[in-house]
C-alpha positions as CSV (number, residue, x, y, z in Angstrom):
1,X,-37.2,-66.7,166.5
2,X,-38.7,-63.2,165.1
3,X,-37.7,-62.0,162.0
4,X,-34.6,-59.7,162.6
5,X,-33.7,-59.1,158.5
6,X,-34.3,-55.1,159.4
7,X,-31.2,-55.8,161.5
8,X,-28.5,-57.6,159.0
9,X,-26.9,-54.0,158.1
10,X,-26.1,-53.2,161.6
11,X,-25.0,-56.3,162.8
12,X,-22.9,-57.6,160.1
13,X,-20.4,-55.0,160.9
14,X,-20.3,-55.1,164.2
15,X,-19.6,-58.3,163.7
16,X,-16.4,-57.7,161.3
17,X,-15.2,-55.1,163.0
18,X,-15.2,-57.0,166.7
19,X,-13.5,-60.0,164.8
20,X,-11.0,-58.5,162.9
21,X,-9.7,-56.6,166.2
22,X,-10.4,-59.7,168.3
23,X,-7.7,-61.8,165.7
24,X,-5.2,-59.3,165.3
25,X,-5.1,-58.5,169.2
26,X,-4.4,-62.2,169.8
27,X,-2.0,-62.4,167.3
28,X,0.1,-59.3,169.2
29,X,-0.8,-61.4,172.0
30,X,1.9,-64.3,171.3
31,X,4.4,-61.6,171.5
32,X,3.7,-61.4,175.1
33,X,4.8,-57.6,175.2
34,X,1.6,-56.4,176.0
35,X,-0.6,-58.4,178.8
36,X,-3.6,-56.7,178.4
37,X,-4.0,-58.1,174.6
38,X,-4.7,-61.5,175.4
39,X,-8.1,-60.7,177.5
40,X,-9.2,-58.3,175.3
41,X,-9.0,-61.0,172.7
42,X,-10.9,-63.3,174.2
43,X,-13.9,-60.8,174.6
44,X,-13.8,-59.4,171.5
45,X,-13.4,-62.6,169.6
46,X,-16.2,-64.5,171.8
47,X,-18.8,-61.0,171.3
48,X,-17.8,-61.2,167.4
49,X,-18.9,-65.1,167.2
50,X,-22.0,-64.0,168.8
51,X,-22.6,-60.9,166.5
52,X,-22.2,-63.3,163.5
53,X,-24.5,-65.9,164.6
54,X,-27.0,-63.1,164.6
55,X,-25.9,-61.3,161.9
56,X,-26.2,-65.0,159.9
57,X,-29.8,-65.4,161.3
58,X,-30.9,-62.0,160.3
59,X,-29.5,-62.2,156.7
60,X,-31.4,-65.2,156.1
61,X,-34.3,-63.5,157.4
62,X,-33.9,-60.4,154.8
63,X,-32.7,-62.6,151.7
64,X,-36.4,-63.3,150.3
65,X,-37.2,-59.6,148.6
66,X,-33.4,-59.5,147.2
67,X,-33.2,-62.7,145.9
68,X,-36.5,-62.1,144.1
69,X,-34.0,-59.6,142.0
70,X,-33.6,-61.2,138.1
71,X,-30.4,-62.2,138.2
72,X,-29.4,-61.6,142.0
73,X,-30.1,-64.9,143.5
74,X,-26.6,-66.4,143.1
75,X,-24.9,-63.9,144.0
76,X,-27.0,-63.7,147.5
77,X,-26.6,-67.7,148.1
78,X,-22.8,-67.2,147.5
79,X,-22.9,-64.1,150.1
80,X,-25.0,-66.6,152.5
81,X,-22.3,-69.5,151.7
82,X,-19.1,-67.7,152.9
83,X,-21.4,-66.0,155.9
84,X,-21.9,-69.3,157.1
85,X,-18.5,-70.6,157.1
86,X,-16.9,-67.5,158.4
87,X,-19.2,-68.3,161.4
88,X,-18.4,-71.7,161.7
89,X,-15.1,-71.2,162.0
90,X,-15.2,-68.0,164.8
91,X,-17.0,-70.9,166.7
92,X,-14.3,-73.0,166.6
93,X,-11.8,-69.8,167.4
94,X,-14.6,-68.8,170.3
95,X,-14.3,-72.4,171.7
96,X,-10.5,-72.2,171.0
97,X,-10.3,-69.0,172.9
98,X,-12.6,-69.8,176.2
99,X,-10.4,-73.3,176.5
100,X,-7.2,-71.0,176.3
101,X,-8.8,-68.7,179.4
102,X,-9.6,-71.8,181.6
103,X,-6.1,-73.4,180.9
104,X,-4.5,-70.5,181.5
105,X,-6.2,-69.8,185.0
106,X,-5.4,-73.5,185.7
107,X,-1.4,-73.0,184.5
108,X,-1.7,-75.6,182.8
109,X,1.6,-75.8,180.2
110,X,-0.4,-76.5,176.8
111,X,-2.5,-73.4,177.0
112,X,-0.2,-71.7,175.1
113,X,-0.1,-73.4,172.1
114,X,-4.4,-73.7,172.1
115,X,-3.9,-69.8,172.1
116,X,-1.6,-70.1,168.5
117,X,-4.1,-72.6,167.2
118,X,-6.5,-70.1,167.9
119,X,-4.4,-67.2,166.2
120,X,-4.0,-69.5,163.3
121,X,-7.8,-70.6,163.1
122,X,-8.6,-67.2,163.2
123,X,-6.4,-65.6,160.8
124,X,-8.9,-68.6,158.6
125,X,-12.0,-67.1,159.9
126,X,-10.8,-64.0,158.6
127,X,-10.3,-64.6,155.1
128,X,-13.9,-66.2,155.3
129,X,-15.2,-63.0,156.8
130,X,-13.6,-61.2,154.0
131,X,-15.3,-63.2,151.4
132,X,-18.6,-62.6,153.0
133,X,-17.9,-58.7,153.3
134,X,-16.8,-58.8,149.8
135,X,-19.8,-60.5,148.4
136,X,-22.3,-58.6,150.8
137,X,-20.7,-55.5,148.6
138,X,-21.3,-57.0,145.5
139,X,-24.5,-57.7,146.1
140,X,-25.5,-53.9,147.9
141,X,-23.5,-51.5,145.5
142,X,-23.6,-54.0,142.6
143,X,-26.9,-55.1,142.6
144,X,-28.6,-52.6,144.4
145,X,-30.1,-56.0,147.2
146,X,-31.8,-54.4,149.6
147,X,-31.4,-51.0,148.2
148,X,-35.0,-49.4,148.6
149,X,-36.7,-52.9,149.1
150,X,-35.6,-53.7,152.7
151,X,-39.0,-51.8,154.3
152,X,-41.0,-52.5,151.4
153,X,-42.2,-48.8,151.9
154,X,-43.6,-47.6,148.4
155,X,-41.5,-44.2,148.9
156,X,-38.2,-46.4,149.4
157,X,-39.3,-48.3,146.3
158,X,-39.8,-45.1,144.2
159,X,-36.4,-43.5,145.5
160,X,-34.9,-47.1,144.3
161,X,-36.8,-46.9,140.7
162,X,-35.6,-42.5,140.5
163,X,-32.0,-43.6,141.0
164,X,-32.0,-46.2,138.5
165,X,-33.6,-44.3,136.0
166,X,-31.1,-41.4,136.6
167,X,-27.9,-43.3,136.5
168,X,-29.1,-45.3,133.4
169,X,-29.7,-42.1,131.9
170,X,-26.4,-40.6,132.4
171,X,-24.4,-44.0,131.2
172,X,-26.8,-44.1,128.0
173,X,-26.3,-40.1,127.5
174,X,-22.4,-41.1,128.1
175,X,-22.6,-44.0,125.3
176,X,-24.1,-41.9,122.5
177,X,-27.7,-42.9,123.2
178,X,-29.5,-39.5,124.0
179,X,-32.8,-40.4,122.8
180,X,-32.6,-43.8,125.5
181,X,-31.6,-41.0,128.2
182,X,-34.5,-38.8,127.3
183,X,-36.8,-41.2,127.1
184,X,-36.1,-42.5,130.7
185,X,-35.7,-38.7,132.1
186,X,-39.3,-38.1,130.6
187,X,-40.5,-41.8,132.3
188,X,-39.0,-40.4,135.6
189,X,-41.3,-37.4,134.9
190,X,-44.3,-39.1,134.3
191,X,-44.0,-41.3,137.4
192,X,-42.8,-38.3,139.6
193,X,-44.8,-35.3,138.6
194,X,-44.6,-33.8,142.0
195,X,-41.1,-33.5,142.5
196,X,-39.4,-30.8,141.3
197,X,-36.1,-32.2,141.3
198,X,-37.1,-34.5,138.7
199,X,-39.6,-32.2,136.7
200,X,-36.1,-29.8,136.0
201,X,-33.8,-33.1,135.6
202,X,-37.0,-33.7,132.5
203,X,-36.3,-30.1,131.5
204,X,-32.4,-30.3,131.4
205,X,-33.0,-33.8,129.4
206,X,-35.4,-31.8,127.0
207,X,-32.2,-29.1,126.4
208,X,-29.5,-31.6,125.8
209,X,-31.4,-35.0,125.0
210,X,-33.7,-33.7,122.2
211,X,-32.4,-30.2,121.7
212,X,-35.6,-28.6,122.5
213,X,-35.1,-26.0,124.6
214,X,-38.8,-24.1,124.1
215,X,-40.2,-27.2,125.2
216,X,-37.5,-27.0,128.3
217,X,-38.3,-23.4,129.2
218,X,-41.9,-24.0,128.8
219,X,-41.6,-27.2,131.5
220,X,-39.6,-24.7,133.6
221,X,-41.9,-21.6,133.6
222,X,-44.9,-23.6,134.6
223,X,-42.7,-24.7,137.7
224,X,-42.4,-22.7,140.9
225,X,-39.1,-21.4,141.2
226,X,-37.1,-22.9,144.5
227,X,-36.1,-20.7,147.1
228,X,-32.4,-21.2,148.4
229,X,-30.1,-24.1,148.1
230,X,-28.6,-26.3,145.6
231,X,-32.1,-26.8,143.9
232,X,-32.2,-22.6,142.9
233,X,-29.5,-23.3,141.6
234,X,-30.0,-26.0,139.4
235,X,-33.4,-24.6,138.2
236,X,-31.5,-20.9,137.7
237,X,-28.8,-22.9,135.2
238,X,-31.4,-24.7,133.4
239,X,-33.3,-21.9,132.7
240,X,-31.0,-19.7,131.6
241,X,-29.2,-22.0,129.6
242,X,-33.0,-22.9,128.0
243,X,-33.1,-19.2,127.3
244,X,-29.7,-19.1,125.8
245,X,-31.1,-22.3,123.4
246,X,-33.9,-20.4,122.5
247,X,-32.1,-17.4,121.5
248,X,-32.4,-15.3,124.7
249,X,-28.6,-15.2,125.6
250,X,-29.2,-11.5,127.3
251,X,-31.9,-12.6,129.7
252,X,-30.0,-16.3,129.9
253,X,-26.9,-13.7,131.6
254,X,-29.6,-12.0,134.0
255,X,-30.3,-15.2,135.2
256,X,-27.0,-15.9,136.2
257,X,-26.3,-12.7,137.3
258,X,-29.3,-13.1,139.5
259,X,-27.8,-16.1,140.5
260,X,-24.3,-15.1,141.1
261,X,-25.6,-12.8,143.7
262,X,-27.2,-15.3,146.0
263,X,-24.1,-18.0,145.3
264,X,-21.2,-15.9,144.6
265,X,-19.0,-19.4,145.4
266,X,-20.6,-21.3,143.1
267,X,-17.5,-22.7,140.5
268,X,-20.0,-24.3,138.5
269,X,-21.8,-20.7,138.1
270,X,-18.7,-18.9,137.1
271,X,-17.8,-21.6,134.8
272,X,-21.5,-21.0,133.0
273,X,-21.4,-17.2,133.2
274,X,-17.8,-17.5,130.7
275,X,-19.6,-19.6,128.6
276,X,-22.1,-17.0,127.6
C-alpha cells in the first residue's frame, strides 16, 4: 500500500460526516414515514465504513513526524485507539446493513429487526467516532500534530516555529513576563529577517516589551514602508506610536492622519488618533 498520510485530513471527515448521516437516516428509517431513508442509509453507512478504513490506514501512515512531538505520543496512540474501534464497529453496522438490504429484497420477516440492531450498533459506532474526532482535535489545535510538519517543507516548518513564538509571546506579555515576550519577538527577528511582518512585530515588541522606542523607530525607518493593506497599517501605528514614545507626538498625529486618509474605516485607527 503507498503511503496516503498526506490524505488523513480529507478523509477523516468525509468519513464522519457520511456516518453520522448514514446513522441518523436509519434511525428515521424505523419510523417508516419516509421510504427513501432506509436506501440512503445503507449507502451512506457502507461509503462511511469504507472512508474510515482509509482514513485509519492513512493516519497510521502520517503518525511518525507527530508522534516524534515531546509529549504528543499518547495523545496520538489514544486518537489511533478510538479510530480503530470506531471502524471496527461501522464494519459490523456495514455488514449489519448489506444483510438488512438482501433480507429485505427476499421478504424475509426478520430483516427488520437486523435493521434496529444496526441502528443500535451504530448509534455505538458513533460515540467511538466521537472520541476519535475529539482526540484528532486535541491533538491538531492542542498540540499543534501535524501543524506545519505534515510536508516537511522547511517554509511550513518555519510558519509552524513564527506562530509559536508569536502566541508564546502574547501569553508571556499577558502574564507579566515582558522581557520573555521580547526576547522571543527579537528570536523571531533574527530567524526571519526578511519578513517584514515580523521585523515590525520586533519593532512593536521593542515599544512595549523594553520601552525603547528610539531603538523601535530606528528598526522601522530602516524598513521599506508597505504599500496598501493591513500591513500599512500596522507599520503606520507602530511608527507613530514609536514617534509619540520618543517625544514626537505632532509628527506621531501626521502619521495617522496620513493614515486615516487611506483607511478612513479603520476603528482601530480612530481609537489611536483619541489617544494622542
Amino acid at each position: 500500500m503507498p503511503n496516503i498520510g498526506s490524505f488523513h485530513p480529507i478523509v477523516v471527515h468525509f468519513a464522519i460526516a457520511l456516518l453520522v448521516a448514514g446513522v441518523v437516516l436509519r434511525w428515521i428509517s424505523l419510523t417508516r414515514k419516509l421510504p427513501f431513508t432506509s436506501p440512503a442509509a445503507v449507502l451512506l453507512i457502507v461509503a462511511g465504513t469504507l472512508a474510515a478504513v482509509v482514513a485509519v490506514k492513512s493516519g497510521d501512515d502520517a503518525h511518525g513526524p507527530v508522534e516524534r512531538i515531546p509529549g504528543v505520543r499518547d495523545v496520538v496512540h489514544e486518537h489511533e485507539e478510538h479510530g480503530e474501534r470506531a471502524r471496527n464497529v461501522f464494519l459490523a453496522v456495514a455488514a449489519l446493513e448489506v444483510a438488512g438490504l438482501v433480507l429485505t429484497r427476499r421478504k424475509v420477516k426478520r430483516a427488520g429487526l437486523v435493521l434496529v440492531a444496526s441502528a443500535v450498533v451504530g448509534a455505538v459506532g458513533l460515540f467511538f467516532l466521537y472520541e476519535a474526532a475529539e482526540h484528532g482535535g486535541e491533538l491538531v489545535y492542542s498540540y499543534a500534530g501535524g501543524v506545519g510538519t505534515r510536508t516537511g517543507e522547511a517554509e511550513d516548518v518555519g510558519r509552524l516555529l513564527l506562530a509559536g513564538l508569536y502566541h508564546q509571546a502574547r501569553v508571556d506579555r499577558e502574564q507579566g513576563r515582558a522581557d520573555e515576550a521580547a526576547r522571543l519577538c527579537a528570536l523571531a527577528a533574527e530567524r526571519f529577517p526578511d519578513d517584514p511582518a515580523v521585523q515590525v512585530l520586533y519593532a512593536d515588541s521593542l515599544l512595549n516589551d523594553t520601552r525603547d522606542g528610539a531603538a523601535a523607530l530606528d528598526l522601522l525607518r530602516r524598513l521599506e514602508r508597505p504599500k496598501g493593506g493591513s500591513a500599512e497599517l500596522r507599520y503606520g501605528m507602530v511608527t507613530a506610536e514609536a514617534l509619540k514614545a520618543t517625544g514626537d507626538v505632532e509628527a506621531g498625529r501626521r502619521e495617522l492622519e496620513k493614515l486615516r486618509e487611506a483607511f478612513p474605516e479603520s476603528g482601530m485607527l480612530r481609537e489611536a488618533l483619541e489617544r494622542f
